[in-house]
N, C-alpha and C positions, 0 to 999 in steps of 0.2 A: 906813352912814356911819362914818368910820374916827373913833377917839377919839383924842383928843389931851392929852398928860399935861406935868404941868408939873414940875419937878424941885426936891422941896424942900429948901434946903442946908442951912436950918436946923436940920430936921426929921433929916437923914441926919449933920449934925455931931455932934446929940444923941447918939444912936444910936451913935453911934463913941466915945462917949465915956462909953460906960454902962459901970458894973462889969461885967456879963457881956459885953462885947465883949472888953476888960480882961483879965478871968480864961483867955478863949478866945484871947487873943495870949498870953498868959504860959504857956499850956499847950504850946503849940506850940512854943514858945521854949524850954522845958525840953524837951520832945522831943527838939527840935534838939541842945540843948546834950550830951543823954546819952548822944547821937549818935558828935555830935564827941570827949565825953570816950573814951567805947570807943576809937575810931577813932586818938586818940592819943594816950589814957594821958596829960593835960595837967588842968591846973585851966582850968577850962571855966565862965564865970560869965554871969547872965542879970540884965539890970538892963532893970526898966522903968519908961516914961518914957511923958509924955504932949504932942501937938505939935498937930493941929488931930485929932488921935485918939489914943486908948491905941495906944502901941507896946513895942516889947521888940527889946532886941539880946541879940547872942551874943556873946562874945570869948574868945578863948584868951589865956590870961592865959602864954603862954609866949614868950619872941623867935623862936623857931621859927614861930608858930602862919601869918605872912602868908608865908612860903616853902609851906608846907603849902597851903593856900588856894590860891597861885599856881600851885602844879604839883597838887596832886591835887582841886581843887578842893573841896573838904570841908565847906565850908557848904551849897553846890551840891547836891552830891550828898545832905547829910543832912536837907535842908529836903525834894528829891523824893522820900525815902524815906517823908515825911511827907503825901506827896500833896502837897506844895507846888508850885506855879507859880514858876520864879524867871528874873525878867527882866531885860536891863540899861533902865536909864535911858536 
């Protein structure tokens, strides 16, 4: 007889909102960002934030940084280097 499972949102909101979910985005995110700094020698900053879960960006703190992104894709490429998945919306 197949089992049938019910999906708890509450239970998976928590969870995304623990310190160690937290810690494990922010690690990832300085990854990324140390990435990007190599890649192009910029000030490279990581701010995290929290939305219906712990999140973390990256930004190049340079006017350069969204031509960069646009042609050599550079988030792209330093999130996959991180084994990241990166999808459009």
């Amino acid at each position: 007889m197949p089992r049938t499972f019910r999906r708890d949102s509450a239970g998976i909101e928590q969870l995304l909102k623990q310190a160690g979910f937290a810690e494990a985005t922010r690690s990832a995110a300085e990854r990324i960002a140390a990435d990007v700094r190599n890649r192009t020698n910029s000030d490279v900053v990581v701010d995290q934030y929290v939305t219906d879960r712990a999140a973390a960006s990256v930004t190049i703190r340079d006017r350069r940084g969204m031509g960069w992104h646009v042609r050599d894709r550079i988030f792209d490429s330093a999130a996959g280097a991180q084994g990241l998945e990166v999808r459009s919306k």
